[in-house]
C-alpha positions in Angstrom: 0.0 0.0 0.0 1.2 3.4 -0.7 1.1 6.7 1.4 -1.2 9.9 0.9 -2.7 13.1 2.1 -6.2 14.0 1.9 -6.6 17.3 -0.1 -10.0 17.9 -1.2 -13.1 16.1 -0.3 -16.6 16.2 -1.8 -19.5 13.1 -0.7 -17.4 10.2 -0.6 -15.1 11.1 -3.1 -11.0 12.2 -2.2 -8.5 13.9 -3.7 -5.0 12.5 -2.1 -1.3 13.3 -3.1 1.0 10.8 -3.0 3.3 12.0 -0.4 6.1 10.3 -2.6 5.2 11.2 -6.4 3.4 14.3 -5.3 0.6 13.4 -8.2 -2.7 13.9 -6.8 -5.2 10.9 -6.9 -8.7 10.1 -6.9 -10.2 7.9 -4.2 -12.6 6.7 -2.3 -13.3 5.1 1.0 -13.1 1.3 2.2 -17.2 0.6 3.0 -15.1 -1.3 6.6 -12.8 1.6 7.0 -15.5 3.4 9.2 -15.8 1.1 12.0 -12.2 1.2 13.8 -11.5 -0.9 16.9 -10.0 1.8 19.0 -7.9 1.6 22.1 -7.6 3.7 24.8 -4.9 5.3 23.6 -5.6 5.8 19.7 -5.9 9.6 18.7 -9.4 8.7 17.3 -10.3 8.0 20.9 -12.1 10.8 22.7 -14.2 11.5 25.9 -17.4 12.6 25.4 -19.1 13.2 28.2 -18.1 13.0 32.1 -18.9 9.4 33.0 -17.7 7.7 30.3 -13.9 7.4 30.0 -11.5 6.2 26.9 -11.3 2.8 26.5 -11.4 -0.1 23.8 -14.2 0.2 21.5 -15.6 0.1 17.8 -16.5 3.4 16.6 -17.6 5.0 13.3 -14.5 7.0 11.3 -14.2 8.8 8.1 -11.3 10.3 6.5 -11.4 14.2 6.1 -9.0 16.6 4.3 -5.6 16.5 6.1 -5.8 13.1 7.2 -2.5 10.7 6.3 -3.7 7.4 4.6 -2.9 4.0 3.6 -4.3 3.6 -0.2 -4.6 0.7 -2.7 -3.9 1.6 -6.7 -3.7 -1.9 -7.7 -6.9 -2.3 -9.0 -9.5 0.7 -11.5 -11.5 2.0 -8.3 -8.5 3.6 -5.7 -9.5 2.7 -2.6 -8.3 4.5 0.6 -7.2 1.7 3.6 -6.5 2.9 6.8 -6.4 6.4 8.3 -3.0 7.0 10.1 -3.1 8.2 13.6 -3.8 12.5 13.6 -2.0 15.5 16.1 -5.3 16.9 16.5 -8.7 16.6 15.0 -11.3 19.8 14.8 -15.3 19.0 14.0 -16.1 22.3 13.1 -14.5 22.9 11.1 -14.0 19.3 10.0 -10.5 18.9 9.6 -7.4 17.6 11.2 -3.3 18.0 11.7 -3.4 21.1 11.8 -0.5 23.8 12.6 -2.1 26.7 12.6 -5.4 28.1 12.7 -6.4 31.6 11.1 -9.2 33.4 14.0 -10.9 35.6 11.2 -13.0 38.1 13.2 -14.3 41.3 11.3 -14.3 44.7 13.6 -18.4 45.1 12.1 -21.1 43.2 10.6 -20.5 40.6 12.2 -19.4 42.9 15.7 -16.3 41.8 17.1 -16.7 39.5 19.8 -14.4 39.1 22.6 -16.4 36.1 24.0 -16.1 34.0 20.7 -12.6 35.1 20.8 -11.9 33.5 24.7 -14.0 30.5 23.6 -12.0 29.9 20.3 -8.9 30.5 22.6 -10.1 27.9 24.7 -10.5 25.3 21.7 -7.2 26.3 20.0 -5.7 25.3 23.7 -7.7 21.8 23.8 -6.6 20.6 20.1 -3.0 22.1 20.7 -3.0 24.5 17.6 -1.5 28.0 17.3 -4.1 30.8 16.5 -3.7 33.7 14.7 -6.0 36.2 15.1 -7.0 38.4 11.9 -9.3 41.3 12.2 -10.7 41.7 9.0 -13.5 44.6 7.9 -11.3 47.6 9.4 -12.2 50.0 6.4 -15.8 49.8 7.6 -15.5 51.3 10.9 -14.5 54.5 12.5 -10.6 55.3 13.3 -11.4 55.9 16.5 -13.6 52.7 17.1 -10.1 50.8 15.1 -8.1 52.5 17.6 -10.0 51.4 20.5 -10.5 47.8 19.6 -6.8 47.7 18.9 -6.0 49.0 22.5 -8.2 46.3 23.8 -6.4 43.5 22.0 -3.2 44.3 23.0 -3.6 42.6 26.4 -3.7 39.5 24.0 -0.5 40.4 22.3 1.2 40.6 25.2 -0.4 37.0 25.7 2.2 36.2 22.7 -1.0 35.7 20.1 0.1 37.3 17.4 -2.8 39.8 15.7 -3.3 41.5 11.7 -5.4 44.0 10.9 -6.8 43.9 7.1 -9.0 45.0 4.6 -9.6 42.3 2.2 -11.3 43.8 -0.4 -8.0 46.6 -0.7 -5.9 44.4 -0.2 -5.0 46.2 3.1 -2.5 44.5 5.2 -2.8 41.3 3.1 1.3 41.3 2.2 2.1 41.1 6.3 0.1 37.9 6.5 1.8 35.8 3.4 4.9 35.0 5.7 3.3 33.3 8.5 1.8 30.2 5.6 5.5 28.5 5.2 5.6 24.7 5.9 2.7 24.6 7.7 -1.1 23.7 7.1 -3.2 26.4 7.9 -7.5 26.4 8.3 -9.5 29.5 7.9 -12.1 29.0 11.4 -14.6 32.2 12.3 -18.0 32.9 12.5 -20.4 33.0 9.4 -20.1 36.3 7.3 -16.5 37.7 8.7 -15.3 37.3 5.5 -13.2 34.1 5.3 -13.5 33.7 1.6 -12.9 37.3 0.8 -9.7 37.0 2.6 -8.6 33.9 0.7 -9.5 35.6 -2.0 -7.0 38.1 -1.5 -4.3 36.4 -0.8 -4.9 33.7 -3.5 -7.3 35.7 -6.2 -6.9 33.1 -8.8 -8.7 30.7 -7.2 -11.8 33.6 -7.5 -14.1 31.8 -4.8 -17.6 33.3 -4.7 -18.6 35.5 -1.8 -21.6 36.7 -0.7 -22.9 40.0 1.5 -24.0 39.8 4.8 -27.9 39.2 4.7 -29.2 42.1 5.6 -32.8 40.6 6.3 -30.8 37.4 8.5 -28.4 40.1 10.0 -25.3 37.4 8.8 -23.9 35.7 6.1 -24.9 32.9 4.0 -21.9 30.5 3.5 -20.5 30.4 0.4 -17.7 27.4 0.3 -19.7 23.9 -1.5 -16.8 21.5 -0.3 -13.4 21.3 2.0 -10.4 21.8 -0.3 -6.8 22.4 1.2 -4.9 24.6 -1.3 -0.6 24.9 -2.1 0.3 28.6 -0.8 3.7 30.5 0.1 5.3 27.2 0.6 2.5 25.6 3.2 -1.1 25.1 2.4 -4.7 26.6 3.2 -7.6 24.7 3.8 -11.1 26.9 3.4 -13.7 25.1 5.3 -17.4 26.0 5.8 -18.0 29.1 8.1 -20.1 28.3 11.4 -21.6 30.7 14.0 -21.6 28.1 17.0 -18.6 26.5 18.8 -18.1 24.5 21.7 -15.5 23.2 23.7 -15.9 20.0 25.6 -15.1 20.7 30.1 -16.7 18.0 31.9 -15.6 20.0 35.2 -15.5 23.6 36.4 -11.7 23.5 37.7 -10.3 22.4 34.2 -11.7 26.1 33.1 -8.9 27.8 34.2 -6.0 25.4 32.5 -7.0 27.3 29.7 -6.4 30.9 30.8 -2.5 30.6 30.5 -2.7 34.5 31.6 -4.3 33.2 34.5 -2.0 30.6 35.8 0.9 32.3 35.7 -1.1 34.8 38.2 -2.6 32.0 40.5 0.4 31.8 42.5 -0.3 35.1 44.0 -3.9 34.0 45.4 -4.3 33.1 48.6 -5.4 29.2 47.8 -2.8 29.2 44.5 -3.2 27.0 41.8 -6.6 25.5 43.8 -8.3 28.8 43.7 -11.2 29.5 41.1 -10.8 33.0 40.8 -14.6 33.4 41.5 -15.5 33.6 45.4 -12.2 32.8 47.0 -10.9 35.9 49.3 -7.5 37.1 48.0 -7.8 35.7 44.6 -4.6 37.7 42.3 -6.7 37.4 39.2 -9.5 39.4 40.7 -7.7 41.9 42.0 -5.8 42.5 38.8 -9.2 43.0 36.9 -9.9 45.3 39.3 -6.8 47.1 38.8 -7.7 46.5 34.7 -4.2 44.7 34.4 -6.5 42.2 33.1 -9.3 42.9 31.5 -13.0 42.5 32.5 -14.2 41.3 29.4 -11.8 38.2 29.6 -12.8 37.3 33.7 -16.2 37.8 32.6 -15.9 35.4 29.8 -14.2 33.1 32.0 -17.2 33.2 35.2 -19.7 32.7 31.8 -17.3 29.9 30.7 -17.6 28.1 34.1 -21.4 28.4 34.5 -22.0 27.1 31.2 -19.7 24.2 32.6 -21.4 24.1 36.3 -24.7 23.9 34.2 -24.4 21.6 31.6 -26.7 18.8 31.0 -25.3 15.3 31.5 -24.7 13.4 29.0 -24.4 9.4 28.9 
């Protein structure tokens, strides 16, 4: 059997390059491929909900666009064989081995959302993948109203996230992104109607994707992209999957909440109960007084009590 890489998918049907010929192939799925016998350990294997833990079982599978595979070209019909294990695996967007994930949030129409953006965070953390946060839209709000959503991000700069400001459409700041696509595979991930295809557009106009206007009767954007396709760019590639307006991050347990506030772990070691505190009703807690200082800022702590309600008041699941 020979070695591939899933780059475009439509149905059932999968376009792999041979990761030693480089020629792209046509190919389809083993009907038996689906059900996997997993163990415990298998990166397929995932907790889904708080009672039930990893362990052996058979589970249903299907390769998606960045997956490595095992094929079969010795007979007409290519058939794909086995999946090979994956670093990380997203379901919306449906892809997987990932290095790095584009955050495309627009500054209006959709608003910019610093709750999707600590809940994205949160997700980037969980599949260990490097966002990159791209504010797109800027030409269609105020200087001032720029300037201040530029002061408010900084805090997440200073995080180490890095952050680009553009204006698709112009073209504007497009040439300081290009560098960061080099030998890595890079998704596209925001909400519907920030203008993910527009920016792909720009940097990579000959592939002349079809966008669409924000509805203005809906009040957001109707998706445009028909398939997931990854696409050769500066030396890495781009995959442009379907936009989605709802994300959510699986915590089974309130205290895991704060494992994904690295701003706020460095902190804990200040409060009074350290790395056990919550940072909601414990006395001396660092992380509140440094909101209340505005060294951190409320926005984020207020995502973060939101984040650990919605955990505290989750349905169980069995």
């Amino acid at each position: 059997m020979k070695k591939g890489f899933i780059k475009k998918m439509i149905s059932n049907q999968y376009t792999l390059i041979d990761l030693e010929t480089k020629v792209e192939i046509i190919a389809q799925a083993r009907g038996k491929l689906r059900h996997m016998k997993l163990d415990e350990d298998s990166s397929f294997n995932r907790q889904l909900t708080k009672k039930t833990k990893k362990e052996t079982k058979i589970v249903t599978i299907s390769p998606k666009v960045g997956d490595y595979v095992l094929y079969d070209d010795s007979e007409e019909q290519i058939i794909i064989k086995e999946i090979l294990p994956r670093k990380n695996d997203l379901v919306r967007p449906d892809v997987c081995n990932i290095d790095q994930v584009l955050l495309v949030f627009s500054a209006i129409n959709p608003d910019f959302s610093f709750h999707l953006l600590d809940k994205f965070l949160i997700i980037m953390l969980q599949e260990h993948l490097a966002p990159v946060i791209v504010i797109s839209k800027i030409d269609l709000i105020s200087q001032e109203a720029l300037k201040r959503l530029k002061t408010d991000l900084i805090y997440y700069e200073s995080m180490g996230y890095e952050v680009y400001y553009v204006n698709s459409k112009q073209r504007i700041g497009i040439d300081t992104l290009t560098h960061i696509f080099k030998d890595k595979i890079t998704v596209l991930a925001g909400q519907t109607g920030v203008g993910k295809s527009t920016l792909l557009n720009a940097l990579m106009p000959e592939l002349g994707l079809k966008t669409q206007e924000i509805s203005m009767a809906l009040g957001r954007g109707k998706h445009t992209t028909r398939h997931t396709e990854l696409y050769l760019f500066n030396e890495g590639y781009i995959v442009d999957t379907p936009g989605f307006s709802k994300i959510e991050f699986v915590i089974f347990h309130v205290d895991e909440v704060k494992s994904y506030y690295p701003d706020f772990i460095e902190k804990s070691e200040q409060c009074k109960f350290k790395s056990k505190c919550l940072h909601l009703n414990e006395p001396s807690c660092e992380i509140k007084r440094l909101v209340e200082v505005q060294d951190i800022p409320l926005s984020r702590y207020e995502n973060y009590v939101q984040f650990c309600d919605e955990v505290k008041n989750q349905k169980e699941k069995y």
